[in-house]
DRENGUMI-971355 format. One line per 10 residues: number of its first residue (from 1); their letters; for each residue x, y, z of N, C-alpha, C, CB. Coordinates in steps of 0.2 Angstrom, whole numbers, plus 5000, padded with zeros to 4 digits. Glycine has a CB too. Example, Ala and Ser with C-alpha at 12.3 -4.5 7.8 and 13.67 -1.06 7.14 Angstrom:
2
1 = AS = 5066,4972,5039,5062,4978,5039,5066,4984,5039,5057,4978,5045 | 5064,4989,5035,5068,4995,5036,5064,5000,5039,5070,4997,5029
//
This chain:
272
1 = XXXXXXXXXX = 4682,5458,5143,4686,5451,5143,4688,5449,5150,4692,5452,5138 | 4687,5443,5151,4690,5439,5160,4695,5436,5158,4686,5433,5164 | 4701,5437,5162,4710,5434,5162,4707,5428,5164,4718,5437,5168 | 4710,5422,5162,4712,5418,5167,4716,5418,5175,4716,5415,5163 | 4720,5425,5174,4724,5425,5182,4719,5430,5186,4733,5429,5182 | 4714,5435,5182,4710,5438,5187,4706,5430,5189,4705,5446,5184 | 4701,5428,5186,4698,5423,5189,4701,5419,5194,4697,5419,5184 | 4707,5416,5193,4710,5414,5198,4709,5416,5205,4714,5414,5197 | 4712,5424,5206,4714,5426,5212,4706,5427,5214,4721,5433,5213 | 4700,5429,5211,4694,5429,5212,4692,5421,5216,4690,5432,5204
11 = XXXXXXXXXX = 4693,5417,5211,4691,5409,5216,4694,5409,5223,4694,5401,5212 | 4701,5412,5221,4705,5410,5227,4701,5414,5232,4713,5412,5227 | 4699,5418,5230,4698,5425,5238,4689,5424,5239,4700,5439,5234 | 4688,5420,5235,4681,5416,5240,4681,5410,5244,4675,5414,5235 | 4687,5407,5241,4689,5403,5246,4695,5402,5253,4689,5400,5242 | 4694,5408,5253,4699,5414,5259,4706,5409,5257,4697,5414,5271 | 4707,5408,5252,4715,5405,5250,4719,5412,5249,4716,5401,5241 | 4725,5410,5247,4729,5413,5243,4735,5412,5238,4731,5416,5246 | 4736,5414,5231,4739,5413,5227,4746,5408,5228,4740,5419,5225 | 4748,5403,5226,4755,5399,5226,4755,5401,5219,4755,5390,5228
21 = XXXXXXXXXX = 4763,5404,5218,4764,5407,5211,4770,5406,5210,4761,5415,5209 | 4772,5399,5205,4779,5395,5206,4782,5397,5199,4779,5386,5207 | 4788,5399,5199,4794,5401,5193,4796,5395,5193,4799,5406,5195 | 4798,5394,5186,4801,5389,5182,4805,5391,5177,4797,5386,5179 | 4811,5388,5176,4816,5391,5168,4813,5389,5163,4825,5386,5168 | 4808,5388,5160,4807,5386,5152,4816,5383,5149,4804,5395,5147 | 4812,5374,5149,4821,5374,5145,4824,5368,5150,4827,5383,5145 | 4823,5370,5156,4829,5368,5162,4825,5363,5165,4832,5375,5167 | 4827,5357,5163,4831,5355,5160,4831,5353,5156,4833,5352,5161 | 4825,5353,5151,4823,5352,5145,4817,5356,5145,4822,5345,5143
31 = XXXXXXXXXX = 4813,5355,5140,4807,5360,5138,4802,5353,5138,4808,5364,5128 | 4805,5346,5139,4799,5342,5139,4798,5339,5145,4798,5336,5134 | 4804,5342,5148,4802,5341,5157,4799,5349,5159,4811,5338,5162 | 4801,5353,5157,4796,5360,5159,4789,5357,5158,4796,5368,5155 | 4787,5354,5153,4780,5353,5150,4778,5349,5157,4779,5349,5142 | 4781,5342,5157,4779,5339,5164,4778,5343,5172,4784,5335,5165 | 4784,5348,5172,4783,5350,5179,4777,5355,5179,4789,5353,5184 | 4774,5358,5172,4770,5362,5172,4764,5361,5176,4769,5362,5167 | 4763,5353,5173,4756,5350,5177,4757,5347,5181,4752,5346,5175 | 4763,5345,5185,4763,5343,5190,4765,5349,5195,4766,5338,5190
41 = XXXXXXXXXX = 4766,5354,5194,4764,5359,5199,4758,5361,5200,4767,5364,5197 | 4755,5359,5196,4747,5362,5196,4745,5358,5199,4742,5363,5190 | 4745,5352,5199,4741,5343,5202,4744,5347,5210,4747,5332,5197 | 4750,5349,5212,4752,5350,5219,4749,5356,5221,4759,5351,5219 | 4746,5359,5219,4744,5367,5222,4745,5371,5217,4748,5369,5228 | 4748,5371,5213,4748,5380,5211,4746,5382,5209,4750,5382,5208 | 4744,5389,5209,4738,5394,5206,4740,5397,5198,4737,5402,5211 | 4750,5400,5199,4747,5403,5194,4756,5402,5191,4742,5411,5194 | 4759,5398,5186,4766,5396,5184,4769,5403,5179,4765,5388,5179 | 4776,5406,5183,4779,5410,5178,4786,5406,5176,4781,5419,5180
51 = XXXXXXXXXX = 4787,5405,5168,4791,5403,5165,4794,5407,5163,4790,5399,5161 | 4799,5406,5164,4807,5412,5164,4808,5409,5157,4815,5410,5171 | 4809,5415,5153,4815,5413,5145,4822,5413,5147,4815,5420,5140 | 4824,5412,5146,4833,5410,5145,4834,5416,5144,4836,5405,5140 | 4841,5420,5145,4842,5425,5143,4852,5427,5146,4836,5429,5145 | 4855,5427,5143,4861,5427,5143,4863,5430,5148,4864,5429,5138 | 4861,5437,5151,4863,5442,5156,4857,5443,5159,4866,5447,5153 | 4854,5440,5165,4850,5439,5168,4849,5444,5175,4852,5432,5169 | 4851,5452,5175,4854,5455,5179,4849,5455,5185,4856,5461,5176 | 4844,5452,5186,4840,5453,5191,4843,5447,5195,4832,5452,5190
61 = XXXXXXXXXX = 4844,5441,5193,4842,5435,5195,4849,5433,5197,4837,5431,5189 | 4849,5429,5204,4855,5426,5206,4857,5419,5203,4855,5426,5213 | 4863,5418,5206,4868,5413,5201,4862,5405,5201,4878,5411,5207 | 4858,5405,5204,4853,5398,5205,4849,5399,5196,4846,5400,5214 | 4845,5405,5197,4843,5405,5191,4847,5407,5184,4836,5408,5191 | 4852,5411,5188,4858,5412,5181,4860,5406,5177,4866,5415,5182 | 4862,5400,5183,4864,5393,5182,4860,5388,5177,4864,5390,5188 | 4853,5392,5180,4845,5386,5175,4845,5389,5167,4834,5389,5179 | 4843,5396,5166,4848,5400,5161,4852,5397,5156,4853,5405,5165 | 4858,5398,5157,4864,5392,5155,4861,5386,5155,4872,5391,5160
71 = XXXXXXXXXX = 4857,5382,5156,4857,5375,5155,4851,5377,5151,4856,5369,5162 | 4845,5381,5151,4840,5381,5144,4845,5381,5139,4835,5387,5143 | 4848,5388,5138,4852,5391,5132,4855,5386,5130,4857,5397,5134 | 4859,5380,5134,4863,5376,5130,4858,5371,5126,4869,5371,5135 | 4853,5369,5127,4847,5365,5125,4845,5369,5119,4841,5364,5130 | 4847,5374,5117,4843,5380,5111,4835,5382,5114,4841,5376,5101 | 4835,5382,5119,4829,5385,5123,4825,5393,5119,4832,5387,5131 | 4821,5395,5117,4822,5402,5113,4813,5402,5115,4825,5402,5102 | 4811,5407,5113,4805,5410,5111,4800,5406,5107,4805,5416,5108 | 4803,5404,5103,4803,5398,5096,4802,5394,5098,4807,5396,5092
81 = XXXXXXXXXX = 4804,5391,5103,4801,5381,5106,4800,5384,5112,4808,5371,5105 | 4798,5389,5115,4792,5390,5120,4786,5390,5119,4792,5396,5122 | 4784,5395,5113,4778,5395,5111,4775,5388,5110,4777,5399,5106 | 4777,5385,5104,4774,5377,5104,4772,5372,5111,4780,5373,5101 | 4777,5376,5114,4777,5369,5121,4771,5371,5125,4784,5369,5127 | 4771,5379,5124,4763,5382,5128,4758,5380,5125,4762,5393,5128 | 4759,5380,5118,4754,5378,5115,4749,5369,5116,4756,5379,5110 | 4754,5366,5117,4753,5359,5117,4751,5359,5124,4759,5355,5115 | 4754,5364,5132,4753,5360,5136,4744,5363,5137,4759,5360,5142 | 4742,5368,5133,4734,5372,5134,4731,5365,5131,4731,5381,5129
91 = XXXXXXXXXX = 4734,5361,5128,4728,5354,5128,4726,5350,5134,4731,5348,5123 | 4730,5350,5139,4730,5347,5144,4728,5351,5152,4737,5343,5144 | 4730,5359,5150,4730,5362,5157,4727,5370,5154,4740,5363,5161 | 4723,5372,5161,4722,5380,5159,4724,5383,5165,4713,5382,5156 | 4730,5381,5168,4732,5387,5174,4734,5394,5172,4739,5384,5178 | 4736,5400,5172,4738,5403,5171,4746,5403,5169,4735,5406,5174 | 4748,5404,5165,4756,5405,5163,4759,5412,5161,4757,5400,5155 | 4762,5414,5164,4765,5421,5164,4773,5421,5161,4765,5422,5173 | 4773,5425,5155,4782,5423,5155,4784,5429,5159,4786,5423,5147 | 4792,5427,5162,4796,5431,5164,4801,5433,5158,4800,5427,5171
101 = XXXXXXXXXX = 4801,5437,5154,4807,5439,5148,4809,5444,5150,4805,5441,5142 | 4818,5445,5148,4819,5449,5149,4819,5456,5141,4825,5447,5153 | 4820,5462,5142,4819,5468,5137,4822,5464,5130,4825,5476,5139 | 4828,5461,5129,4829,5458,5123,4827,5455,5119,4832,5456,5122 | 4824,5449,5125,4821,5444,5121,4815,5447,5118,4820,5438,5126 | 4810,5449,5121,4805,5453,5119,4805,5458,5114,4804,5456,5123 | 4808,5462,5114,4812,5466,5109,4813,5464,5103,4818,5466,5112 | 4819,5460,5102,4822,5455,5096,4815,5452,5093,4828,5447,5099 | 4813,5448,5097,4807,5447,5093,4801,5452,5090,4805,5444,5097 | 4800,5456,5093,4799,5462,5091,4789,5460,5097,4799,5463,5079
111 = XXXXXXXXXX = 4787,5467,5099,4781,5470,5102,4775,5466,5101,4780,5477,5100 | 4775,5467,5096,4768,5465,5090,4766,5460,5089,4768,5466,5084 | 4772,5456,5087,4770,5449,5085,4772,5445,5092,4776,5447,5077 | 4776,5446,5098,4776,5443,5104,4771,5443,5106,4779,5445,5108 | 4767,5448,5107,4759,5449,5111,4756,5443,5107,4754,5456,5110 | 4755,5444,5099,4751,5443,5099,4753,5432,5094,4748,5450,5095 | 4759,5430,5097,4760,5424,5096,4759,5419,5102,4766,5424,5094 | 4761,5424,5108,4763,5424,5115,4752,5422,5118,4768,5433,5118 | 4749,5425,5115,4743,5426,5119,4739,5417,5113,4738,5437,5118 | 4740,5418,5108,4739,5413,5101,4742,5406,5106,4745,5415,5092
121 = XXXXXXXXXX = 4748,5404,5108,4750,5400,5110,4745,5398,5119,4757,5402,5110 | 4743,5405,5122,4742,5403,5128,4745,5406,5134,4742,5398,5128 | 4748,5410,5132,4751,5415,5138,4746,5421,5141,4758,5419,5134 | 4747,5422,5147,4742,5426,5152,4744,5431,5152,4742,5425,5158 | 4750,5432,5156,4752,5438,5155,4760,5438,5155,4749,5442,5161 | 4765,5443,5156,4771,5445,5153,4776,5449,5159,4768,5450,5147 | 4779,5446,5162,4785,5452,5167,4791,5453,5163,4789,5449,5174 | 4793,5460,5162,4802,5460,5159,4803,5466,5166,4802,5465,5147 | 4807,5460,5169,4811,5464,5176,4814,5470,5172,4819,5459,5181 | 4818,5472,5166,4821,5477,5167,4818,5481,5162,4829,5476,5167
131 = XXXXXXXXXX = 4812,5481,5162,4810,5487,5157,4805,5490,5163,4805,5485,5149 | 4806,5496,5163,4803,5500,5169,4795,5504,5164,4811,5507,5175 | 4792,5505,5169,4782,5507,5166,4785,5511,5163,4774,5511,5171 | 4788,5516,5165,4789,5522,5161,4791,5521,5153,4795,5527,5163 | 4794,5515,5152,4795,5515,5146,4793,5510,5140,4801,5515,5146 | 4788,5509,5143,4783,5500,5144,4778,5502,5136,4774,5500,5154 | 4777,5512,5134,4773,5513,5130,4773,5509,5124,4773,5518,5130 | 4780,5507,5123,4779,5502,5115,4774,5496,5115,4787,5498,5112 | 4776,5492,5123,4771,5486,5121,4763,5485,5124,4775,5479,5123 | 4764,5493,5129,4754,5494,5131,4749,5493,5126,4752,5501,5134
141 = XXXXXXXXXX = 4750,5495,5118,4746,5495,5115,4743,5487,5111,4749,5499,5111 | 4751,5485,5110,4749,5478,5107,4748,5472,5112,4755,5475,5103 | 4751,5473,5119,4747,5468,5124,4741,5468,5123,4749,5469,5130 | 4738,5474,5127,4729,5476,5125,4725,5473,5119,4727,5483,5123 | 4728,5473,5116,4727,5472,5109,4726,5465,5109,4732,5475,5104 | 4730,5464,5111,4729,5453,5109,4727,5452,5118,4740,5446,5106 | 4726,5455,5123,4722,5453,5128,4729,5448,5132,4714,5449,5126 | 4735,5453,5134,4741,5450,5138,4741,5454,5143,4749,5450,5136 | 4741,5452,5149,4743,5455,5154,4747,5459,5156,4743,5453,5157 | 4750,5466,5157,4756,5466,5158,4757,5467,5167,4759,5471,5152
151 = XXXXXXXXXX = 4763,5463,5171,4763,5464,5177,4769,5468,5179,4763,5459,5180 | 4770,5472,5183,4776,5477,5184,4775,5476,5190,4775,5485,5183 | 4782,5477,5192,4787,5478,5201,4786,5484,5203,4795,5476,5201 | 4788,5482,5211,4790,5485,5215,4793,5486,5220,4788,5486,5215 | 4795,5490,5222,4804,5487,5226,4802,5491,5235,4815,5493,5221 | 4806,5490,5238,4806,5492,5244,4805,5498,5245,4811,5490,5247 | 4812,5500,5240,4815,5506,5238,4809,5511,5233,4822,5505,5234 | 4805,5510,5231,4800,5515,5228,4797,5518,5230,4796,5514,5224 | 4796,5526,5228,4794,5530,5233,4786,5532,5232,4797,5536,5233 | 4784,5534,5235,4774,5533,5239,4774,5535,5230,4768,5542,5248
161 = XXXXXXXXXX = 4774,5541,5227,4773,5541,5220,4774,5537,5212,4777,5545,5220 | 4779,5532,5215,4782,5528,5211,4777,5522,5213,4792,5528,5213 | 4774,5520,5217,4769,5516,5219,4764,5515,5219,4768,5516,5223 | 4761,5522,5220,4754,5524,5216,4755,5523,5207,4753,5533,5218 | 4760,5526,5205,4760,5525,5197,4760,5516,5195,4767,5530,5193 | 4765,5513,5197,4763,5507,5197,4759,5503,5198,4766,5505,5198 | 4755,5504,5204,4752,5499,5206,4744,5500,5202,4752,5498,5215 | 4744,5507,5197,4736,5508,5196,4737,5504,5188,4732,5518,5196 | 4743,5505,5186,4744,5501,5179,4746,5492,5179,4750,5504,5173 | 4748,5491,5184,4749,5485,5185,4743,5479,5183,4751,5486,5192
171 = XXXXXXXXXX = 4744,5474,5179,4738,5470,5177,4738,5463,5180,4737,5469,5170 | 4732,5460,5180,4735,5454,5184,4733,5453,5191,4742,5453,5184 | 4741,5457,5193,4745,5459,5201,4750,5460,5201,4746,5455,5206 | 4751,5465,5205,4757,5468,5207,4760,5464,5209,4757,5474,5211 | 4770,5465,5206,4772,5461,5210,4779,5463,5213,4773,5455,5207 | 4777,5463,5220,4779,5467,5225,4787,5461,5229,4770,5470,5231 | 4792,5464,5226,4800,5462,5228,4800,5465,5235,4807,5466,5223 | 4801,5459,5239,4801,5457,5247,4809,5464,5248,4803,5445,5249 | 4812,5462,5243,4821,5464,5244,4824,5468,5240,4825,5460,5244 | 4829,5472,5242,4834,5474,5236,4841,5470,5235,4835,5482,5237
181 = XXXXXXXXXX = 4841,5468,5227,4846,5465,5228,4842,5460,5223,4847,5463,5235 | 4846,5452,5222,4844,5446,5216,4842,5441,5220,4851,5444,5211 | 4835,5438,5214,4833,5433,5218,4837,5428,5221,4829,5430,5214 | 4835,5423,5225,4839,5420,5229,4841,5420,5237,4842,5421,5226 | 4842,5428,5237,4843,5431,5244,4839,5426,5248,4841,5438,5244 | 4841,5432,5255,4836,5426,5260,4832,5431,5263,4840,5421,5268 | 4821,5431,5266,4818,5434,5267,4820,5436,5274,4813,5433,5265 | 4821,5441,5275,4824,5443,5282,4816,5446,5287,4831,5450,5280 | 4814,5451,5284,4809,5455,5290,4803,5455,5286,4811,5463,5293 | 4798,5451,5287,4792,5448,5285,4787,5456,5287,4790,5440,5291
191 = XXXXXXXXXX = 4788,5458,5293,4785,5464,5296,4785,5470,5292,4789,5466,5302 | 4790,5471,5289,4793,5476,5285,4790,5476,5279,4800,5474,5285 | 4788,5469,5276,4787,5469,5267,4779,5470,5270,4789,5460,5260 | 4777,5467,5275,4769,5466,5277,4766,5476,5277,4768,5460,5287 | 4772,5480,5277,4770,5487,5280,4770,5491,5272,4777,5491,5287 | 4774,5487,5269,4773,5488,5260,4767,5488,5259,4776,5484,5255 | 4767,5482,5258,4761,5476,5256,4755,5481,5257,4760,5469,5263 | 4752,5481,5262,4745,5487,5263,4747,5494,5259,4744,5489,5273 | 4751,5496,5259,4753,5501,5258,4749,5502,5248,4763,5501,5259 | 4753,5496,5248,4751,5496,5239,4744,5495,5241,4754,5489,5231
201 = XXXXXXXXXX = 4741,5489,5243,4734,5489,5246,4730,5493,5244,4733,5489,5253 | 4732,5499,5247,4727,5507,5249,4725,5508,5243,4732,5515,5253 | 4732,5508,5236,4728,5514,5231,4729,5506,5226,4735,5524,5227 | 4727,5501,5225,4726,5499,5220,4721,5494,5222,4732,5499,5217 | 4717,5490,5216,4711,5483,5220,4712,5477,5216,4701,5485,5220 | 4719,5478,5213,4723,5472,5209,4726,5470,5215,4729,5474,5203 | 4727,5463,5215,4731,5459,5219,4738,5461,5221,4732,5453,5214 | 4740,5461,5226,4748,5458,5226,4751,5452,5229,4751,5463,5229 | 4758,5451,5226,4759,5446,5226,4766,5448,5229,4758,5442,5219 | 4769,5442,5232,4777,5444,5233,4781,5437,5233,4779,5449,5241
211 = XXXXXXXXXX = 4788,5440,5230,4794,5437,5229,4798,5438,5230,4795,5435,5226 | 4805,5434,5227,4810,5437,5232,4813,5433,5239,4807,5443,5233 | 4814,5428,5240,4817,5427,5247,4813,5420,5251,4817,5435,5251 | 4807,5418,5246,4801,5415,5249,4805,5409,5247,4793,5417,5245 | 4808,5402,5253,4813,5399,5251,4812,5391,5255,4821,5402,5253 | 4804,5394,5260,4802,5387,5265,4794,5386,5265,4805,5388,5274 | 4791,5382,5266,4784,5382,5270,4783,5389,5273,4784,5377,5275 | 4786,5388,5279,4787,5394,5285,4788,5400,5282,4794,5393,5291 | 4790,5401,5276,4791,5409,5271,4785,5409,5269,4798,5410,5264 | 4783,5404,5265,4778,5405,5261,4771,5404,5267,4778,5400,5256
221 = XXXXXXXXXX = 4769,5403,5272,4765,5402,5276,4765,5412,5277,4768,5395,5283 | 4772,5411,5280,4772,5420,5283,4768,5424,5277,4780,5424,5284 | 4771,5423,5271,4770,5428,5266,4764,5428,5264,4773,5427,5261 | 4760,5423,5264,4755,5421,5263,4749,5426,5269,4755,5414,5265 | 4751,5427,5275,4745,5429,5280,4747,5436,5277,4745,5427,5289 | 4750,5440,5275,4749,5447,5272,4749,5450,5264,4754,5450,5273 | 4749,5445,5260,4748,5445,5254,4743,5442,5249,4752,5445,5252 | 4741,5445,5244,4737,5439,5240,4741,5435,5236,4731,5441,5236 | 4747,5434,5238,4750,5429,5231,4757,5427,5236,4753,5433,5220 | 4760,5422,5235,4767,5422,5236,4769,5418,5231,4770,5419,5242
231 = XXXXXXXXXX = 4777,5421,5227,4779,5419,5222,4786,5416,5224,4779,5425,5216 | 4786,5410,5223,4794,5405,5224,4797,5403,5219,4793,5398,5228 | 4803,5406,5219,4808,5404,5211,4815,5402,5213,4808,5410,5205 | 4818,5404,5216,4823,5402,5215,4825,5395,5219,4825,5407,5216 | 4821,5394,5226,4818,5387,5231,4818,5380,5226,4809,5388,5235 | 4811,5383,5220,4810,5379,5217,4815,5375,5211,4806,5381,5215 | 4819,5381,5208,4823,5381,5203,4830,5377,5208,4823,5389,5200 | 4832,5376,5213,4836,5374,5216,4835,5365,5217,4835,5378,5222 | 4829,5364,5219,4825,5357,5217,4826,5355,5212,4819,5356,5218 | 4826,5356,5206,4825,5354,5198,4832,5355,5197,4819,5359,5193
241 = XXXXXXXXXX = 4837,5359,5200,4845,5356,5199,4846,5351,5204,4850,5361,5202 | 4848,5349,5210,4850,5345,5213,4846,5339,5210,4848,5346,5221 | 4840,5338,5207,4836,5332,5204,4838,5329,5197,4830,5334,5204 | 4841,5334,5192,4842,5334,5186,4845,5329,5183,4845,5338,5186 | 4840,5325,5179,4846,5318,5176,4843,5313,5180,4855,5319,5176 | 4839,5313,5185,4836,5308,5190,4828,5308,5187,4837,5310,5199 | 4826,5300,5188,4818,5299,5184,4813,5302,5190,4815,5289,5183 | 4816,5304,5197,4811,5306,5201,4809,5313,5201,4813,5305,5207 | 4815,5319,5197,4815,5323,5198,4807,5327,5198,4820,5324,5193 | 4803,5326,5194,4797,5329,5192,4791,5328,5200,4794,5325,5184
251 = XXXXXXXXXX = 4793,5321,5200,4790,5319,5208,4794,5324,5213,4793,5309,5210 | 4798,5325,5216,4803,5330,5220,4800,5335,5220,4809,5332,5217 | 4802,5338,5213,4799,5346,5216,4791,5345,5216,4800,5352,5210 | 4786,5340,5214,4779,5343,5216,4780,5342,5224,4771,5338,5213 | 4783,5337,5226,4779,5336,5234,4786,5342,5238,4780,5325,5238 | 4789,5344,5232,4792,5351,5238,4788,5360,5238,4802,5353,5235 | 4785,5358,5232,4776,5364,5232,4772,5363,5235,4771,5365,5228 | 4772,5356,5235,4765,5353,5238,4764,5356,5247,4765,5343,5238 | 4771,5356,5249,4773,5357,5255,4772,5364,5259,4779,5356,5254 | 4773,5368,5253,4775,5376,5251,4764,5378,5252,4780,5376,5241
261 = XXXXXXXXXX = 4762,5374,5247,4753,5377,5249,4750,5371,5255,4746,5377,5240 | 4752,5367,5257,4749,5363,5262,4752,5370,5269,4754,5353,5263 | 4758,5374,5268,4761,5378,5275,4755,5383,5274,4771,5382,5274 | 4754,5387,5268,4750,5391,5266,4742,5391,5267,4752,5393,5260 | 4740,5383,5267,4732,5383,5269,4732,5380,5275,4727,5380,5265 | 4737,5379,5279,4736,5379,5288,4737,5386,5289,4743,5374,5293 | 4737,5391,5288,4739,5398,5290,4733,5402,5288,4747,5402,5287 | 4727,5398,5283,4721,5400,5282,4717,5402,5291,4717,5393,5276 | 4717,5400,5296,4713,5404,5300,4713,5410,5303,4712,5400,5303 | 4721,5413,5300,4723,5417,5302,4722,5424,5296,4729,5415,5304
271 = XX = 4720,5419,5291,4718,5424,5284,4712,5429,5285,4716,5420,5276 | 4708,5423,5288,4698,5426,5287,4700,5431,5293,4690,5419,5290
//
């Protein structure tokens, strides 16, 4: 079987690109404006779109996407009018769509029937920040099974052991947290994650990608010449507030991506 997201980062790396991989609230501010910035993130550059579920206690994620969060949830944002909306936008788009769920939502819903509603609708692959590999074994079977990717993190803080074990089950691409601490932060030493970066490199020949702190052109340009993905969520999710309830809003954030892989394919001569 071929992912849609291995194919990607495969086109991408013959074309000495690299991954633009934009987060989005599913919901925020509506579920029929997610559907729009869907494709217009793509029309801007993007490789590969993760849509965050709403989820009450958000413990990764800073007050920016806690805020987007609370505005899905007030709308009745759920699993339930996610899936439809994935489903409707695979008429119009085949980018890769990744959900960001956290353990409950997933959970509540139950293993089985998520995989296998989640993959029916058009989902790629799957991140739940707080369920760690070790304890991943309930939904390795049924993901496989319906052909979901599942992606796992990694932190500054994880040790050469803890690295090696992630990065060889990791699907997709590893996705490798720039920082410790909640999204939003600011990326401080580019040098530092780039010394990670290779590190996972060595033992695994899945992608990585990084996030976490990626908040300008100039972030994503940097991040770009050491990794094969950069992932911008909370930058983006900051745009789509300030814009909210304005007819331009959808226009805005593309040309503030557009910005984001125009920084990333001027820094292409420094890739090859």
């Amino acid at each position: 079987m071929t992912f849609r997201i291995d194919r990607t980062f495969a086109r991408l790396r013959q074309a000495g690109e690299k991954a633009l991989i934009a987060y989005v609230m599913a919901g925020d501010p509506s579920l029929k404006e997610t559907e729009e910035l869907v494709v217009e993130l793509e029309r801007a550059g993007v490789d590969i779109i993760e849509l965050g579920v709403p989820f009450s206690d958000p413990i990764a994620d800073g007050p920016v996407i806690q805020q987007a969060a609370e505005r899905a949830l007030r709308n009745g944002t759920s699993l339930r009018t996610i899936f439809p909306m994935i489903t409707r936008l695979r008429s119009t788009t085949q980018v890769p769509l990744v959900l960001m769920a956290y353990y409950n939502n997933v959970y509540a819903f139950g293993p089985q029937r998520f995989c296998q509603e989640a993959v029916q609708a058009g989902v790629d692959g799957l991140i739940v920040p707080d369920m760690p590999l070790d304890e991943a074994g309930l939904f390795r079977g049924p993901a496989e099974a319906a052909g979901l990717q599942l992606i796992f993190l990694l932190a500054p803080t994880s040790t050469a052991e803890r690295r090696t074990f992630v990065a060889r089950q990791s699907q997709g691409f590893v996705y490798y947290v720039s920082l410790t601490g909640i999204t939003g932060a600011k990326l401080r030493n580019v040098a530092d994650v780039g010394k990670n970066v290779e590190k996972i490199k060595k033992i695994t020949r899945v992608p990585v990608a990084v996030g976490f702190g990626v908040a300008t052109p100039e972030d994503a340009a940097n991040v770009a010449a050491i990794a094969d993905g950069v992932i911008v969520g909370s930058a983006i999710v900051k745009q789509i507030a300030a814009h909210q309830q304005k007819p331009e809003m959808v226009k805005q954030v593309g040309e503030f991506v557009r910005s984001l892989k125009t920084a990333m394919r001027a820094a292409q001569p420094k890739l090859r």
